[in-house]
N, C-alpha and C positions, 0 to 999 in steps of 0.2 A: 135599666130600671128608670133612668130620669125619663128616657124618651118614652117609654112605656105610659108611665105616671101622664102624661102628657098628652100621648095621641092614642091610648090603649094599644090592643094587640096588634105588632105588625111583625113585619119578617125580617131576625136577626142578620141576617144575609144581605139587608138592603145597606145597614148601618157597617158591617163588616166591610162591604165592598168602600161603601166613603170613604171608609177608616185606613183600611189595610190592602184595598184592589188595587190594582195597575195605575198606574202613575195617569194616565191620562185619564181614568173614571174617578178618582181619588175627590174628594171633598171638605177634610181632613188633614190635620195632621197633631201629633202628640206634643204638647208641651208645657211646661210650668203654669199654669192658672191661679185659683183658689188650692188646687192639688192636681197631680200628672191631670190634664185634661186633654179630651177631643174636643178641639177648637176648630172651628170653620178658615179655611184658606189664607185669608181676605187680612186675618190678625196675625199672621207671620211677622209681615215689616214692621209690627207697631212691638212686638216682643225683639225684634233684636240687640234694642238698648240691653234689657236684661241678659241677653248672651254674651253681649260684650262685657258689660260688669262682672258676668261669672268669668269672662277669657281673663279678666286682668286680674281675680284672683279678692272680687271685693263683694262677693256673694255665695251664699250658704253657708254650710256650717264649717268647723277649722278643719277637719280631716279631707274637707272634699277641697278646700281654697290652695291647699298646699298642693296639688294638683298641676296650680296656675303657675306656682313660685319651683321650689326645690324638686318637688317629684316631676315636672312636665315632660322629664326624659320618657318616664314610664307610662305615662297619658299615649305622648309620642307612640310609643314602639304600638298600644293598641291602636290606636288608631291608624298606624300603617298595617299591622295585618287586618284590618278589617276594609280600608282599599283596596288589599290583594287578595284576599280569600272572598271578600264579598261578605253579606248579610252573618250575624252571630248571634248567641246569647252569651248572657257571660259563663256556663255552663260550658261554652266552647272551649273556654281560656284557661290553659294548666293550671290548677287550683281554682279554678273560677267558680265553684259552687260554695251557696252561701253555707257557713257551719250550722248547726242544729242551736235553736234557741230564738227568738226575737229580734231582727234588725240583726243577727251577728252575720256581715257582710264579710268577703272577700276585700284585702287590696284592689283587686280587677273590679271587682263592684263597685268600688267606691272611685276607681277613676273612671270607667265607663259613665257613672252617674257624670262627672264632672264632666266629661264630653261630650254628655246628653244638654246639659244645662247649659255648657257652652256654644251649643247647638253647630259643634263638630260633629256627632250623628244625631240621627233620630230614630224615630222605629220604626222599621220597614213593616215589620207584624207582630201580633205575639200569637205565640205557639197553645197546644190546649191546655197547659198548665195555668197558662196567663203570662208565661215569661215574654217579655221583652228580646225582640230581636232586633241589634243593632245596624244601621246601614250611616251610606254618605246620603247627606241631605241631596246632593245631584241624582243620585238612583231613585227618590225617596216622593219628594216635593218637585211637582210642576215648574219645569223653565219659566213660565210667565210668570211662577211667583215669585221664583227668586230672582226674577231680572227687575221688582219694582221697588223702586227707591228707596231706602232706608229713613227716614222720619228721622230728625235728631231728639233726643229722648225728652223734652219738655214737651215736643208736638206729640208725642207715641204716649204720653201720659193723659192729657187732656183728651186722647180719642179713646183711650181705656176706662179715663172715668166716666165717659158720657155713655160708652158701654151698657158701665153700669148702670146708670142711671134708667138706662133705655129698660134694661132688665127687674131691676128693683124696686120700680112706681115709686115709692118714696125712700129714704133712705136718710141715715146722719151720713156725716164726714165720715167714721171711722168705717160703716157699713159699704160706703163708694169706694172704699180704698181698699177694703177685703176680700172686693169680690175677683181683684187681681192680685192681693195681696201686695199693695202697695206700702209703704214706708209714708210716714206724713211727709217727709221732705221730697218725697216724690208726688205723691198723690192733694197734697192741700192747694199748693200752687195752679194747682190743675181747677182742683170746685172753683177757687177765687176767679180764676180768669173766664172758664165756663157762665161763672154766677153776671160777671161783667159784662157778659155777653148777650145775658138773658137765656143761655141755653137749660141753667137750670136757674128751678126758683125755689125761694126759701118759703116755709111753709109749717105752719105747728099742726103738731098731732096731739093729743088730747092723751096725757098721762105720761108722757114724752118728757123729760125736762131739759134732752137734747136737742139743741136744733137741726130740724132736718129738710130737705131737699125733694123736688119731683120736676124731670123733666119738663121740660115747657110742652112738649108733642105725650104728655101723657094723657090718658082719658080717664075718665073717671066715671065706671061702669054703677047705675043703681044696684045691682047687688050681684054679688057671684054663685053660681051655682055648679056643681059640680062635685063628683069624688074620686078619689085617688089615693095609691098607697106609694109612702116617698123612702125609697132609700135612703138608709141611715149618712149618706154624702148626696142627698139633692141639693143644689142649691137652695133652695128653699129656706131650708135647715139648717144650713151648712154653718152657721156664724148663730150658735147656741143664743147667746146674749138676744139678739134679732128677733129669733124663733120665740123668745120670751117678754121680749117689748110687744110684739104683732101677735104674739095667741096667746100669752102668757100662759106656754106651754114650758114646763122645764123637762131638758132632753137630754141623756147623757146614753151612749153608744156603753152597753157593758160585756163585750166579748171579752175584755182584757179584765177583767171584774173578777175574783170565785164564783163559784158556781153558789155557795150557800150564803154568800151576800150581796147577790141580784135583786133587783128592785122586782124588773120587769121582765127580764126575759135576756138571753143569751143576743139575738138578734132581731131588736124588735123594730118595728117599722111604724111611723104616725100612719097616721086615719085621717088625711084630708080632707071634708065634708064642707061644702059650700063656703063658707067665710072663716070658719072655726078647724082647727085639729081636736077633732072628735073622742080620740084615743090610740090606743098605741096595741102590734099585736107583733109576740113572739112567734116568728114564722117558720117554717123548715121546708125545702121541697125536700121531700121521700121519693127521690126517683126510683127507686129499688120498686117501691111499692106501687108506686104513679099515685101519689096523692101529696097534696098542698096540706098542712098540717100549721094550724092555729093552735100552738101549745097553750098559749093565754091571751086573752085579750081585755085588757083592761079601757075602760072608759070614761072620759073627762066627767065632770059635773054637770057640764055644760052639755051636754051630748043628747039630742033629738030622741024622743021615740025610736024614730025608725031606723038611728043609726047602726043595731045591729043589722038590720034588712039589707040596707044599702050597703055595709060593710060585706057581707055575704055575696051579695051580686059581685061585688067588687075581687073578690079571691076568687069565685069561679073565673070570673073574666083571667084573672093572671094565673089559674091554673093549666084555662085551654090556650093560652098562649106556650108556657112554660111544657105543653105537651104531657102533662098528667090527666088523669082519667077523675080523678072526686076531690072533694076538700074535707077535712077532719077538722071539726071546731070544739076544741079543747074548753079548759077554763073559761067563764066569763067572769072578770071579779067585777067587785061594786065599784062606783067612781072615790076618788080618793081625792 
């Protein structure tokens, strides 16, 4: 969906092949970002401080740290049979399937996590479930990458936050540091010395009463045009708080919600329209049926005329992508 959002319809196969094809097509590869991401090659060496912090047992939560310390026997024993056996899920692993209920994980799950974070494996693929399959980074990632030198972590933080910055156009401190999810004692030292640099500049925004930042090589377009529908984890969005400064749009994901104390919708998706998120729409694909399915769509104040027009062009377009045949447009409530 993010790349979608982005470049409209293209073919899942191209992003599969980066992600998950043969080691020397690969473009790709999986690891800790904002959350699990497909991250371009290139950011390996600058994430390995974080691999090392999770190997010594001084990252994540306490059930995965004990991994590093007391249980590392048990990390061990997976991770040799996944050098002998080759590629796995945890599904593989006697008792290795997760119990019924939310996050209720296996042991195995939750040391395979640990050896994922400590990027003792990664993921070779995932299967059509979406499960994750585990390999060695040598089967996995490109010899070239893993033969380029490791950054010691005050260098690999300053290239993270400039990242950001490249990504974000403007952004506060707290916003530069979340989009790797950085820790202030990791990530501030990085603006300071960046800022010294001139790489980034400080800059007021108007309703802001944070101080915020914009690369030096940013441009600053007369106006944006465009529409797009953003998964409920685009970056974009992704940092609620953000999303609310920049559109003052407030956005809460309610799958995990009742169903009879939903605002908006089960799985609802903003309405990206030129400068403004226009409104927000409950979407389904009906593959049974082959139709894209607009349970509701609610719409900002702020929201154009033609925003349902454009909104409409816009779910055809991710219909014929998505390989359905019509779209069903449900509800339209008033702006709220």
């Amino acid at each position: 969906m993010p790349a979608f959002s982005r470049l409209g319809p293209y073919d899942p196969a191209l992003l599969e092949r980066d992600a998950w094809g043969p080691k020397r097509q690969r473009h790709m590869f999986e690891y800790w970002a904002h959350e699990a991401s497909l991250l371009p090659l290139d950011l390996h060496p600058y994430l390995r401080w974080r691999m090392a912090k999770a190997e010594r047992g001084e990252a994540g939560y306490v059930g995965l740290r004990r991994f590093a310390t007391e249980r590392r026997a048990e990390a061990d024993a997976i991770l040799d049979r996944i050098r002998i056996d080759g590629p796995l899920t945890a599904a593989d692993f006697e008792e290795g399937k997760s119990r019924s209920g939310w996050w209720e994980w296996s042991h195995t799950k939750h040391a395979l996590e640990w050896l994922f974070w400590a990027g003792f494996i990664t993921t070779a693929t995932r299967r059509g479930s979406f499960a994750r399959v585990y390999d060695l980074p040598e089967r996995v990632i490109p010899q070239m990458i893993r033969e380029l030198p490791t950054p010691d972590a005050a260098t690999a933080q300053r290239h993270l936050i400039e990242r950001s910055a490249r990504a974000m156009g403007v952004a506060t401190a707290a916003d530069l540091r979340d989009y790797f999810r950085l820790k202030p004692n990791e990530g501030d030292h990085a603006i300071a010395a960046l800022a010294e640099q001139g790489i980034l500049v400080p800059v007021k925004v108007q309703g802001w009463s944070q101080k915020a930042w914009m690369h030096r090589d940013a441009k600053l377009p007369r106006r944006c045009q465009g529409a797009a529908l953003l998964a409920p984890f685009d970056p974009l969005i992704w940092e609620r708080g953000r999303a609310e400064r920049l559109f003052a749009f407030h956005y809460r994901i309610e799958i995990y919600v009742p169903q009879d104390k939903r605002t908006h919708g089960y799985y609802v998706l903003p309405f990206l329209l030129d400068e403004a998120l226009a409104g927000r729409i409950d979407l389904k694909a009906d593959r049974q049926a082959g139709v894209l399915r607009a349970h509701r769509v609610t719409l900002e104040p702020h929201a154009p005329p033609e925003a349902i027009e454009r909104l409409t062009i816009e779910l055809g377009r991710m219909a014929t992508w998505l390989g359905l045949t019509s779209v069903s447009l449900g509800e339209i409530a008033a702006p709220i």
